[in-house]
LUMTIPA-642715 format. One line per field, with one value per atom (N, C-alpha, C): residue number from 1; residue in one letter; atom name; x, y, z. Coordinates in steps of 0.05 Angstrom, whole numbers, plus 5000, padded with zeros to 4 digits. Example, Ala and Ser with C-alpha at 12.3 -4.5 7.8 and 13.67 -1.06 7.14 Angstrom:
2
n = 1|1|1|2|2|2
res = A|A|A|S|S|S
atom = N|CA|C|N|CA|C
X = 5264|5246|5264|5257|5273|5258
Y = 4886|4910|4934|4955|4979|5001
Z = 5156|5156|5156|5142|5143|5157
//
This chain:
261
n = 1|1|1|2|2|2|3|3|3|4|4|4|5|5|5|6|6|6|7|7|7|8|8|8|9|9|9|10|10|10|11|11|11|12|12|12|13|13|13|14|14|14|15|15|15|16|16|16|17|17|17|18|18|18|19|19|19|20|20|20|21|21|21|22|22|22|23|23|23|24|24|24|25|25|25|26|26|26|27|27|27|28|28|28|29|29|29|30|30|30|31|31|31|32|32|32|33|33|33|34|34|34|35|35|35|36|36|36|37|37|37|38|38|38|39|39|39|40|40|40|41|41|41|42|42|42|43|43|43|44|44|44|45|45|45|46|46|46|47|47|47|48|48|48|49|49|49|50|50|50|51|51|51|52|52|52|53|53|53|54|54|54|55|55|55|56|56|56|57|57|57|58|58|58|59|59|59|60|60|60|61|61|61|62|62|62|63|63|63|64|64|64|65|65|65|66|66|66|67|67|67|68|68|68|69|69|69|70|70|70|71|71|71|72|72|72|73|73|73|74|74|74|75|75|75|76|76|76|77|77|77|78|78|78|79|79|79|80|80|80|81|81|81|82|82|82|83|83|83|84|84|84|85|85|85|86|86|86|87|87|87|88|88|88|89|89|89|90|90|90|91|91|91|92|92|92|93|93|93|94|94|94|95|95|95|96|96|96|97|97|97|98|98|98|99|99|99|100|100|100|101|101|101|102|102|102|103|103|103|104|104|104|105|105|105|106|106|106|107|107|107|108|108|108|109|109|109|110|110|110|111|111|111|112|112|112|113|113|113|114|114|114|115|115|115|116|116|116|117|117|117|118|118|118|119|119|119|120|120|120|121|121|121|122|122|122|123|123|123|124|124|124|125|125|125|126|126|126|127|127|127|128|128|128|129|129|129|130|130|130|131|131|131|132|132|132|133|133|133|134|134|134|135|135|135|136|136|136|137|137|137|138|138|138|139|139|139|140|140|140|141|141|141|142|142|142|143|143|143|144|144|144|145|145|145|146|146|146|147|147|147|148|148|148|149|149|149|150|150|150|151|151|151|152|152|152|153|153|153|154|154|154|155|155|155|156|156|156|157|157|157|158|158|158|159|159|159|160|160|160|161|161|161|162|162|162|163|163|163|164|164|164|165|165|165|166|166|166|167|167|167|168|168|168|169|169|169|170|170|170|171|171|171|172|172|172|173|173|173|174|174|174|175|175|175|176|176|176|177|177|177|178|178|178|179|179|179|180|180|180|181|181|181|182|182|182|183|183|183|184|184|184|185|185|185|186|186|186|187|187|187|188|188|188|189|189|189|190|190|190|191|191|191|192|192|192|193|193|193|194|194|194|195|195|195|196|196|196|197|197|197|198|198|198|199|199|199|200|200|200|201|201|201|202|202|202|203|203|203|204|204|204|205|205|205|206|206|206|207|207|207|208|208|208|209|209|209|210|210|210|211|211|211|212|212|212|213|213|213|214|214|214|215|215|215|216|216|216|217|217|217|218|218|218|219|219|219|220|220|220|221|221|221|222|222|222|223|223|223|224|224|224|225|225|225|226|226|226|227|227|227|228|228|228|229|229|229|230|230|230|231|231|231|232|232|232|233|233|233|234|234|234|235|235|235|236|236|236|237|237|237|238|238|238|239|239|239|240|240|240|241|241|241|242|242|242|243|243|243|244|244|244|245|245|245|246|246|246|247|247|247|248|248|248|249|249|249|250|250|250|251|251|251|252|252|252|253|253|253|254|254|254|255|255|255|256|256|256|257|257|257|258|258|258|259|259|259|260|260|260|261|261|261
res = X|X|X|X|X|X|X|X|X|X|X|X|X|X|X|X|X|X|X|X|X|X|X|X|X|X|X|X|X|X|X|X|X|X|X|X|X|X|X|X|X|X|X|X|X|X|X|X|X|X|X|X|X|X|X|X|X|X|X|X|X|X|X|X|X|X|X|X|X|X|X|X|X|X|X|X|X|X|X|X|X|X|X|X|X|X|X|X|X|X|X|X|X|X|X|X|X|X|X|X|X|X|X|X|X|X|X|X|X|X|X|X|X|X|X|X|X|X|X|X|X|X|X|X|X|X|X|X|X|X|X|X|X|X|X|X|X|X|X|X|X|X|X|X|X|X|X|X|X|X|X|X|X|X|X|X|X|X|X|X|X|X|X|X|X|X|X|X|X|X|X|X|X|X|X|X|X|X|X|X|X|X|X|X|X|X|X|X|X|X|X|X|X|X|X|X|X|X|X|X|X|X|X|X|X|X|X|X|X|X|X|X|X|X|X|X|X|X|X|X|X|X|X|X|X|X|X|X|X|X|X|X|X|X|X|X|X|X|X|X|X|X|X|X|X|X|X|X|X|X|X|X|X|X|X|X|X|X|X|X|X|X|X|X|X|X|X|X|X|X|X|X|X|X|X|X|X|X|X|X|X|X|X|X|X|X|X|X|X|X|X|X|X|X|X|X|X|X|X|X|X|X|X|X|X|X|X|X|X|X|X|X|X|X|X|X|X|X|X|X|X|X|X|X|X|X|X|X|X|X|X|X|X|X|X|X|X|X|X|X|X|X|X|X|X|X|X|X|X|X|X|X|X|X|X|X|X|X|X|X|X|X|X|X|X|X|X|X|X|X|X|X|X|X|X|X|X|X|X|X|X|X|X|X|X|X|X|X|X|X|X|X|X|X|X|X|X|X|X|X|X|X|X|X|X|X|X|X|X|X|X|X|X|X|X|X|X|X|X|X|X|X|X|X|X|X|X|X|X|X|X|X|X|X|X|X|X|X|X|X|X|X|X|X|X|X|X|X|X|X|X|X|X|X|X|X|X|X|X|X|X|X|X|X|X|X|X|X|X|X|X|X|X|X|X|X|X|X|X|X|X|X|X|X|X|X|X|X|X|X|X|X|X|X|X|X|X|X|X|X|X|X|X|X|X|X|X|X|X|X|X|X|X|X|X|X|X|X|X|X|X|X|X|X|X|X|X|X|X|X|X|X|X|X|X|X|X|X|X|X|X|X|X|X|X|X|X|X|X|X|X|X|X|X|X|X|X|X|X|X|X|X|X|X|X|X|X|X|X|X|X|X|X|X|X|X|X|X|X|X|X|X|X|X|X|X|X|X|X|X|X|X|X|X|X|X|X|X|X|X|X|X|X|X|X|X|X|X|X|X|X|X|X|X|X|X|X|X|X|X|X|X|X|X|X|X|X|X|X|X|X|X|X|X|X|X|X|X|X|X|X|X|X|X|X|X|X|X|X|X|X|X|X|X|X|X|X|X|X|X|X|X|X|X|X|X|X|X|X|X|X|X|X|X|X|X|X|X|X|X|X|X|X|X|X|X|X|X|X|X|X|X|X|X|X|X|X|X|X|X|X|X|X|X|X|X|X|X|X|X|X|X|X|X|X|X|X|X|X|X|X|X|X|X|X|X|X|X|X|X|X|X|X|X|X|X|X|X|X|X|X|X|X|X|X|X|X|X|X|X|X|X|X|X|X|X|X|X|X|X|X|X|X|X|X|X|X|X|X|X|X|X|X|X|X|X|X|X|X|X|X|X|X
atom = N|CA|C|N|CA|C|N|CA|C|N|CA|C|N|CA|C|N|CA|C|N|CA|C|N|CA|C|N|CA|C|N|CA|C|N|CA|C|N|CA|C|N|CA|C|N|CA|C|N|CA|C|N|CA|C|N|CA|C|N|CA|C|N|CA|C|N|CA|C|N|CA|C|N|CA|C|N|CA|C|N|CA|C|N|CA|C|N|CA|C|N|CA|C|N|CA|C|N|CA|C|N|CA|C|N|CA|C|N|CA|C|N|CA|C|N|CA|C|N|CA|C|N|CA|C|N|CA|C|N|CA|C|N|CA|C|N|CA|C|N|CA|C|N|CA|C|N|CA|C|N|CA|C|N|CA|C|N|CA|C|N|CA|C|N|CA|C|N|CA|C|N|CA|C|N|CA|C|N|CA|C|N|CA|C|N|CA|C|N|CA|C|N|CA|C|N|CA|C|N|CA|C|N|CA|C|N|CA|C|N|CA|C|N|CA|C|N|CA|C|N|CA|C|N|CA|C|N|CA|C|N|CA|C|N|CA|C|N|CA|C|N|CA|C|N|CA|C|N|CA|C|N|CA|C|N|CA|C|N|CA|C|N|CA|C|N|CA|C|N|CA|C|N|CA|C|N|CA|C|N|CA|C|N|CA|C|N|CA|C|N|CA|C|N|CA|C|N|CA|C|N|CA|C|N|CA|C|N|CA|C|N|CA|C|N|CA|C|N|CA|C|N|CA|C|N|CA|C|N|CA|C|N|CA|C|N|CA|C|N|CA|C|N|CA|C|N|CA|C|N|CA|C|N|CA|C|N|CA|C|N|CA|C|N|CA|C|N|CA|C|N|CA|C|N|CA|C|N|CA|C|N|CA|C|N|CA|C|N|CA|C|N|CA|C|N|CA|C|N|CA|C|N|CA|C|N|CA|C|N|CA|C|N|CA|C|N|CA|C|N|CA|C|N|CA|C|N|CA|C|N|CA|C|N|CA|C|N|CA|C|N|CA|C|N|CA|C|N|CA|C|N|CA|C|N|CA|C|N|CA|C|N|CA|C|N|CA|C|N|CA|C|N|CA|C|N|CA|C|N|CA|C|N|CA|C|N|CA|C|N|CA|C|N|CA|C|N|CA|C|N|CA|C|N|CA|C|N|CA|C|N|CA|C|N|CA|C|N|CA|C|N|CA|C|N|CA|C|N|CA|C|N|CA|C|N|CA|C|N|CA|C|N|CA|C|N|CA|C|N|CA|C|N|CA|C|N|CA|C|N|CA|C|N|CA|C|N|CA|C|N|CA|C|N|CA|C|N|CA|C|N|CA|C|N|CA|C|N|CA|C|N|CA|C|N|CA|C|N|CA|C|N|CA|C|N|CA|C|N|CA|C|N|CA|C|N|CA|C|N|CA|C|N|CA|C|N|CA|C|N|CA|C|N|CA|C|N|CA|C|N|CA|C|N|CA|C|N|CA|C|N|CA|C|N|CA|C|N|CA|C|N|CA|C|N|CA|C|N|CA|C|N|CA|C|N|CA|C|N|CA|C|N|CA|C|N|CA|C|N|CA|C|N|CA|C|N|CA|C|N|CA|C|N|CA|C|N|CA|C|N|CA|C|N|CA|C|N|CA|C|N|CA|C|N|CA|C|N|CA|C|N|CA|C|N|CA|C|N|CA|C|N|CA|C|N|CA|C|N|CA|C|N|CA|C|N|CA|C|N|CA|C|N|CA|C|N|CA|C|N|CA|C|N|CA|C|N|CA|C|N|CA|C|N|CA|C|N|CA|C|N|CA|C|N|CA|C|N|CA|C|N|CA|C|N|CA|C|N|CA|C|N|CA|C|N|CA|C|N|CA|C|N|CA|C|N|CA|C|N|CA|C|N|CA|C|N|CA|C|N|CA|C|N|CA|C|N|CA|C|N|CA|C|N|CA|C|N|CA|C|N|CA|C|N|CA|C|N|CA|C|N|CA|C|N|CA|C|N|CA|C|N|CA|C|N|CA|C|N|CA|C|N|CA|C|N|CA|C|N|CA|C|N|CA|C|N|CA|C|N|CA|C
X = 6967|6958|6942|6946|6933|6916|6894|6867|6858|6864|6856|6828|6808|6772|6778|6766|6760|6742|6725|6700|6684|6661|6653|6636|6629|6601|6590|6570|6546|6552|6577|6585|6602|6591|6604|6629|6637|6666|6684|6676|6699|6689|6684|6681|6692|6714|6733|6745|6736|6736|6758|6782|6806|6799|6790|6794|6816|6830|6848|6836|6853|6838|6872|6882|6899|6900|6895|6894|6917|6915|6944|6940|6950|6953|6973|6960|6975|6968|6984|6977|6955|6953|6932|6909|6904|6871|6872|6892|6899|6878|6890|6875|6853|6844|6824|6799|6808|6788|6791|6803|6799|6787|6789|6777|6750|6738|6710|6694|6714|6701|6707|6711|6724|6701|6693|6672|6643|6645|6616|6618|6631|6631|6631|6610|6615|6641|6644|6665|6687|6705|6709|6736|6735|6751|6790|6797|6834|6847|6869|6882|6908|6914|6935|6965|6964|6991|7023|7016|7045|7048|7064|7084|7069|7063|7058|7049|7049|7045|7004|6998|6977|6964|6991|6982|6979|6991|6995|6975|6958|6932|6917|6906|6901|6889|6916|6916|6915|6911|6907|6881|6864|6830|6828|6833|6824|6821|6843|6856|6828|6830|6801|6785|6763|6736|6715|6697|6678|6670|6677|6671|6636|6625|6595|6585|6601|6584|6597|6612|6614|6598|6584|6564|6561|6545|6542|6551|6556|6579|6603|6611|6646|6641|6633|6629|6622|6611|6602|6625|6646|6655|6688|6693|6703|6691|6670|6662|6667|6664|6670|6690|6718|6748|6746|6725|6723|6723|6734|6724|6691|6674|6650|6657|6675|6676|6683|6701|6704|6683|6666|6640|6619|6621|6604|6608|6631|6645|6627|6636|6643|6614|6589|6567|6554|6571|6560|6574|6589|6594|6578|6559|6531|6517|6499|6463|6474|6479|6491|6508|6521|6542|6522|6516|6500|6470|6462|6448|6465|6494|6510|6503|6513|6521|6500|6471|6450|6441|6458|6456|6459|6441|6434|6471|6479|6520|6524|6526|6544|6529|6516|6504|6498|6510|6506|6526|6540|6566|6577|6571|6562|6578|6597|6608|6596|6589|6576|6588|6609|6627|6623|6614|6604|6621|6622|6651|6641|6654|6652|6678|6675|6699|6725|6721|6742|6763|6747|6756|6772|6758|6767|6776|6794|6820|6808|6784|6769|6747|6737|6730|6697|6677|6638|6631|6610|6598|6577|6572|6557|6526|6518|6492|6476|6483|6460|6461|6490|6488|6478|6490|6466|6431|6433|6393|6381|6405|6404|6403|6420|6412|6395|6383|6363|6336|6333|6316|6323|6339|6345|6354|6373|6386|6379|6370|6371|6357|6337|6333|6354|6367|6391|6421|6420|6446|6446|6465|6461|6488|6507|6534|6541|6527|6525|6550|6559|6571|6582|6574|6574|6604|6618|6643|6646|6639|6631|6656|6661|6683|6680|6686|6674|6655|6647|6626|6593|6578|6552|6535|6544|6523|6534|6558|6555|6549|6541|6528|6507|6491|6459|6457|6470|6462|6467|6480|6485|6456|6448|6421|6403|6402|6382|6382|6408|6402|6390|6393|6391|6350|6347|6317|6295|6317|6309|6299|6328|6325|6301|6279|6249|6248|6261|6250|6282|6294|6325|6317|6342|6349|6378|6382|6416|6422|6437|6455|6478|6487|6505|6505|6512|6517|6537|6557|6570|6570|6571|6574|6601|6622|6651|6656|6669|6675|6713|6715|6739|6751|6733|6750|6722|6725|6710|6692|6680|6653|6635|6631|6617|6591|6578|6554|6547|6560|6560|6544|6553|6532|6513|6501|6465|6446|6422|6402|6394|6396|6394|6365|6351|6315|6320|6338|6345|6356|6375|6402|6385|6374|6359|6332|6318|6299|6303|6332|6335|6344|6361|6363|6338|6326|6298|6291|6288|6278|6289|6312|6325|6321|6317|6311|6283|6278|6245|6241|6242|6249|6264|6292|6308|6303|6290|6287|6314|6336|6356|6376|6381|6400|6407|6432|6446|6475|6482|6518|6510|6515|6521|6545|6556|6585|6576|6575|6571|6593|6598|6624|6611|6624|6623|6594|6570|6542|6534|6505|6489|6473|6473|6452|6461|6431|6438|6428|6438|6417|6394|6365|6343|6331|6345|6351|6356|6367|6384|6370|6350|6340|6321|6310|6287|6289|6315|6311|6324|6338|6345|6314|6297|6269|6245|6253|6245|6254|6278|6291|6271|6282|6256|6268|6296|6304|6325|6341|6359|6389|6388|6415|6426|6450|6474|6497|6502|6529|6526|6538|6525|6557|6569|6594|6599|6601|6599|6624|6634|6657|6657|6660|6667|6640|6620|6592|6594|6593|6601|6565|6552|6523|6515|6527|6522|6532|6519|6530|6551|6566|6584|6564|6577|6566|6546|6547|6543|6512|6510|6482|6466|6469|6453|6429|6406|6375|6384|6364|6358|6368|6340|6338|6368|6391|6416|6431|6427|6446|6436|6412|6410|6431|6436|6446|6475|6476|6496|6528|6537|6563|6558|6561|6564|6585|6597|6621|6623|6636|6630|6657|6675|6697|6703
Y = 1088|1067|1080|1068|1085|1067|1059|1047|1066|1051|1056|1048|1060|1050|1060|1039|1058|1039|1060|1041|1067|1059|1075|1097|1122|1138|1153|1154|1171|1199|1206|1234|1232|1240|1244|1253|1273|1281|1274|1241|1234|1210|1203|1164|1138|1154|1130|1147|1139|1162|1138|1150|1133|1154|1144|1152|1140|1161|1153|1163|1146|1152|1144|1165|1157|1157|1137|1137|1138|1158|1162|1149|1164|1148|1117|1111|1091|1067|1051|1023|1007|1008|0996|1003|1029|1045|1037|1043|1040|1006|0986|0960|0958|0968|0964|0976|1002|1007|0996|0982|0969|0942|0928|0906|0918|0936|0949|0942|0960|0955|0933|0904|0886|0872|0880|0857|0863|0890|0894|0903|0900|0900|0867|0869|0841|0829|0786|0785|0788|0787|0794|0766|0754|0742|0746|0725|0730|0720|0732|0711|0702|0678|0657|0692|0687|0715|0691|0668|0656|0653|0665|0676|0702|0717|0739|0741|0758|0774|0781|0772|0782|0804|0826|0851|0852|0842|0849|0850|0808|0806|0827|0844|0860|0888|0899|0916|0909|0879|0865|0872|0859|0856|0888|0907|0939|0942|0936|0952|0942|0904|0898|0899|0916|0927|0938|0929|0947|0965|0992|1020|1018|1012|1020|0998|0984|0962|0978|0988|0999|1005|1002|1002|1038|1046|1071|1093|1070|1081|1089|1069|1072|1102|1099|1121|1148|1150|1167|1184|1160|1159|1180|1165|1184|1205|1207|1247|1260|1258|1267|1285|1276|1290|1305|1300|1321|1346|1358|1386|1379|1400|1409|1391|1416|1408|1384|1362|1335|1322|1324|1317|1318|1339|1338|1325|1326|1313|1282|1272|1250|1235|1259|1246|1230|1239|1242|1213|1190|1178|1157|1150|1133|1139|1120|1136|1128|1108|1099|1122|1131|1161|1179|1177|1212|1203|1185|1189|1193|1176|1190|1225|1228|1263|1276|1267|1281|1272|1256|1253|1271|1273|1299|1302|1283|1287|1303|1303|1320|1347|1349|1392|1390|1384|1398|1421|1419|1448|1452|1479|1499|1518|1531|1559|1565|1582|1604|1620|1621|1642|1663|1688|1713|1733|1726|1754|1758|1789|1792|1783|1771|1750|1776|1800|1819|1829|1826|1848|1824|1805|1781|1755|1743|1715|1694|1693|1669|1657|1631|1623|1627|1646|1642|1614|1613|1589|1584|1567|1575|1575|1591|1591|1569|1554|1530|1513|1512|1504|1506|1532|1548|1536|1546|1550|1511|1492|1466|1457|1475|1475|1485|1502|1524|1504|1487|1467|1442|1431|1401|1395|1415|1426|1438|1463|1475|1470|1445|1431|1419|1406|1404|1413|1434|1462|1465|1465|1462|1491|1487|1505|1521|1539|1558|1579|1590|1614|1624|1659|1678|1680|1681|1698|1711|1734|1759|1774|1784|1806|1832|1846|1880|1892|1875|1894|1886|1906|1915|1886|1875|1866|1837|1829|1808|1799|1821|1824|1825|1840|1832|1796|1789|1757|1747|1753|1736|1737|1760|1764|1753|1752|1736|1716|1699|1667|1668|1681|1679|1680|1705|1703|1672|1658|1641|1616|1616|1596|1594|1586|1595|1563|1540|1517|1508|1509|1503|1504|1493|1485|1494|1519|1519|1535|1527|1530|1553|1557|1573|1583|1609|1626|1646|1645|1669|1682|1709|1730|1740|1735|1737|1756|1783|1798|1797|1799|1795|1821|1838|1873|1897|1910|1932|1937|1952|1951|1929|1913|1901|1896|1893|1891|1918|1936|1962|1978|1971|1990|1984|1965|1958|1973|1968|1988|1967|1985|1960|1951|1960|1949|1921|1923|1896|1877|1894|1869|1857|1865|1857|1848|1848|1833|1805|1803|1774|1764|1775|1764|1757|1768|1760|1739|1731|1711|1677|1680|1660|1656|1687|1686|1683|1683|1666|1636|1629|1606|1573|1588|1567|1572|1550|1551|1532|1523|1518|1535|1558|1582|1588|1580|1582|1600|1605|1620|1644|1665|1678|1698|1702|1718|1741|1765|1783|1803|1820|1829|1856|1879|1900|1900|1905|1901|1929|1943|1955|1962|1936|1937|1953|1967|1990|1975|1980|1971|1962|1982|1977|1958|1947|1923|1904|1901|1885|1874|1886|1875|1867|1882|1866|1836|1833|1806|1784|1784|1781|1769|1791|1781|1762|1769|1737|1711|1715|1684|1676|1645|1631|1626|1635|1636|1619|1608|1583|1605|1630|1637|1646|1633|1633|1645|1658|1669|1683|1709|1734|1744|1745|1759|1778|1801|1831|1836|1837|1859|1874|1903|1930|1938|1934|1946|1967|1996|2016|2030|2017|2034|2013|2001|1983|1991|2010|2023|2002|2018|2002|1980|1956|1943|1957|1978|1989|1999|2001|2017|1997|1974|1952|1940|1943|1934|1911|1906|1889|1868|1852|1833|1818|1847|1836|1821|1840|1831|1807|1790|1766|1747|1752|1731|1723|1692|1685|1701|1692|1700|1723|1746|1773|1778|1785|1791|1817|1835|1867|1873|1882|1894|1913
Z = 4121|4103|4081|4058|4032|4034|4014|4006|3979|3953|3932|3924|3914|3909|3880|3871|3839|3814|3809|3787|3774|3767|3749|3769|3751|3770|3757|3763|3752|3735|3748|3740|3709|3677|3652|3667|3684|3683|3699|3707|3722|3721|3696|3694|3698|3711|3724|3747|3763|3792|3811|3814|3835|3865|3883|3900|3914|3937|3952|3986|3994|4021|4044|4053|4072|4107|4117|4149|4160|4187|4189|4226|4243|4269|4269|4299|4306|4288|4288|4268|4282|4314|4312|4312|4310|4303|4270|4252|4228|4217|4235|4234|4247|4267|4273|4254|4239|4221|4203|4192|4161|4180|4199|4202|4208|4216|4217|4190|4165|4138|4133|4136|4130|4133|4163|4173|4162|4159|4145|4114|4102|4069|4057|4036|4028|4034|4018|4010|3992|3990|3965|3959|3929|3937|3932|3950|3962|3935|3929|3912|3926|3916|3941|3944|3968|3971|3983|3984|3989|4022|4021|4054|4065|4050|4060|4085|4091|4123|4129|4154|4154|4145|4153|4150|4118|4096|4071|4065|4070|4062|4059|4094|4097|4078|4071|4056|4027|4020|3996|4001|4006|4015|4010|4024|4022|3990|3978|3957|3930|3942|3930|3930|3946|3960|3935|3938|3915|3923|3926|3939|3938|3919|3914|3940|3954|3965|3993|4004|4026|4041|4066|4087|4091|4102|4107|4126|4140|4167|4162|4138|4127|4119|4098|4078|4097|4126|4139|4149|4162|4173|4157|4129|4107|4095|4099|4094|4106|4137|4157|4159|4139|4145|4118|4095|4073|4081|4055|4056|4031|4042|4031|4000|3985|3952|3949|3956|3952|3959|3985|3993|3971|3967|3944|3913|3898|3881|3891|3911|3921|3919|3929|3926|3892|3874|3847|3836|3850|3847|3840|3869|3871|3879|3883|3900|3922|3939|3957|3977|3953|3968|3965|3949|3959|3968|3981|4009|4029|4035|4050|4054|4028|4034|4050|4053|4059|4085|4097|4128|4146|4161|4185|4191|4201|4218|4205|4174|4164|4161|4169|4167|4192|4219|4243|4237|4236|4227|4204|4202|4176|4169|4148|4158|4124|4125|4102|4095|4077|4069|4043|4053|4026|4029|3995|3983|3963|3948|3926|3917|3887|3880|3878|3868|3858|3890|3917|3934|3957|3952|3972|3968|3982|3982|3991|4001|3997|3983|3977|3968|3975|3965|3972|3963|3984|3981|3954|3941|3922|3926|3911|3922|3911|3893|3889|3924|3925|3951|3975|3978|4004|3997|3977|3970|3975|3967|3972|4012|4023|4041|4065|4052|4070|4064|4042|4031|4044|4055|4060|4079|4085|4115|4136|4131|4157|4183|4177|4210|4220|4200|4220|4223|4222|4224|4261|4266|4300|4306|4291|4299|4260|4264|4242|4243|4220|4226|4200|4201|4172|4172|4152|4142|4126|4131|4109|4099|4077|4074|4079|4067|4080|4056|4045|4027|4034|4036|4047|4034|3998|3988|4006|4012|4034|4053|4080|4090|4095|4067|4062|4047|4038|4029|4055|4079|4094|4119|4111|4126|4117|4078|4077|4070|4082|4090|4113|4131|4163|4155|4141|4143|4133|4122|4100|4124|4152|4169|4186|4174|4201|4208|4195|4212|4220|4238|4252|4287|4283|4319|4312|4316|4315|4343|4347|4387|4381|4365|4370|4339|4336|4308|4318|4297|4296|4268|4268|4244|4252|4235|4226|4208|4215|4190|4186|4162|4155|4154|4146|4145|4151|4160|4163|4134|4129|4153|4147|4132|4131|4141|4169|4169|4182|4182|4189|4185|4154|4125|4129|4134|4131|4150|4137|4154|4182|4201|4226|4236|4209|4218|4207|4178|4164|4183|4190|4205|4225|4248|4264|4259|4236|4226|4220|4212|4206|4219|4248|4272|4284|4286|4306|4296|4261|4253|4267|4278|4282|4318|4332|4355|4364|4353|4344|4338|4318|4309|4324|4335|4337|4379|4376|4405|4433|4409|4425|4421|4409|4405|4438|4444|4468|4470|4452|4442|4407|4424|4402|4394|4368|4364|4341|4354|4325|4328|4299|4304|4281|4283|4270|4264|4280|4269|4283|4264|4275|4287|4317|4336|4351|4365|4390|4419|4435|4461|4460|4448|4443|4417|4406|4383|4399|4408|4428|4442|4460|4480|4465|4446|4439|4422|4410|4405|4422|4447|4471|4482|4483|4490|4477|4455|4428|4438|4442|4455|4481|4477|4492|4514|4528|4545|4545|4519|4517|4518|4515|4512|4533|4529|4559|4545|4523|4521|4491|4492|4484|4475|4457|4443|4428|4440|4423|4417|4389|4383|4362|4367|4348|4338|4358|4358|4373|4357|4365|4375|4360|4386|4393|4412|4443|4472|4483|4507|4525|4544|4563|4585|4592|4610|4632|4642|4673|4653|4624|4629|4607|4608|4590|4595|4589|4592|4620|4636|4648|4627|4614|4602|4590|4580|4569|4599|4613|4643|4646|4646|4657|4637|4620|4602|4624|4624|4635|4636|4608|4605|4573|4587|4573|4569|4544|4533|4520|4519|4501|4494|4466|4470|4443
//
């Protein structure tokens, strides 16, 4: 089912903003959500449809909806399946939407993506953004995670977001490299300085994933020992000074589920 919205918005470069919105599934989840927004969006009024079919009405009523009057749930409920950049677009419509956008739901899960534009096929995050949410967000960031390319200066921005996070509750982080070496290069008083910050800080950090990094054993344990005791799962890959399982600190062995490869 399509659902066309369209009126004016705040934004000079899109002063007549058509949104489209398509629900897909079964027909009757399909109706049951438009009778959701139905029941809680003003009225709006019908014009005579004849014969028509309930269902037409229906999708008559949608098509007539004043988007700016949409309840907060709707609108919640359609960010939800955004990507980031339309989310954002999307907030500049109304004030209405963009208190939407700034609802805790939508920044429990995060992915942080740093490249240099010349070496790498994806898209960095921008930093007004980041810096917007290390400011407005990061108490509520719960499932974080870096995607770095292979150059050193990405790896260091991705550390110093991490140092930036001192007021969070995030449960699980992963650091993602896309190509060698990436967090390799860095000096490992850095890399692990801005880990601790978060093993400090985030007192529900329960899951972690790092990949091509420069911790040794004795890094390791010590920010292992910062934690307040919430972490149950520990994911090492292509950390080349991290000794084999059989000779790892006490403190690492208690961790529930230990992973190394």
């Amino acid at each position: 089912m399509v659902v066309f919205l369209q009126g004016p918005t705040r934004d000079p470069g899109f002063p007549n903003l058509v949104i489209l919105f398509i629900f897909g599934g079964m027909k009757r989840n399909r109706l049951s959500f438009m009778n959701k927004v139905l029941q809680s969006s003003p009225a709006v009024k019908q014009p005579k449809l004849g014969c028509h079919s309930s269902l037409s009405q229906t999708h008559m009523r949608a098509a007539l909806l004043d988007w700016g009057n949409l309840p907060h749930h709707v609108v919640l409920c359609i960010f939800q399946y955004l990507p980031l950049i339309d989310r954002a677009r999307a907030s500049s419509v109304c004030r209405r939407w963009n208190e939407v956008f700034h609802i805790p739901d939508l920044w429990r899960k995060f992915e942080f993506e740093l490249n240099q534009s010349a070496t790498s096929y994806f898209n960095s995050t921008h930093p007004d953004l980041i810096q917007q949410i290390i400011k407005k967000h990061a108490a509520h960031l719960q499932y974080v995670s870096f995607k770095v390319d292979s150059s050193t200066e990405s790896a260091e921005a991705a550390c110093g977001i991490l140092s930036q996070l001192v007021n969070c509750s995030i449960q699980t982080l992963g650091l993602i490299s896309t190509a060698k070496p990436s967090f390799l290069n860095m000096s490992k008083s850095h890399f692990v300085s801005a880990l601790r910050v978060l093993f400090v800080n985030s007192k529900s950090l329960s899951s972690i994933k790092i990949e091509d990094t420069p911790v040794d054993d004795p890094s390791l344990s010590i920010l292992v020992a910062n934690n307040s005791g919430t972490l149950r799962c520990l994911k090492m890959s292509s950390c080349p000074h991290v000794s084999s399982n059989g000779t790892w600190p006490t403190k690492i062995k208690t961790i529930p589920s230990l992973l190394w490869s």
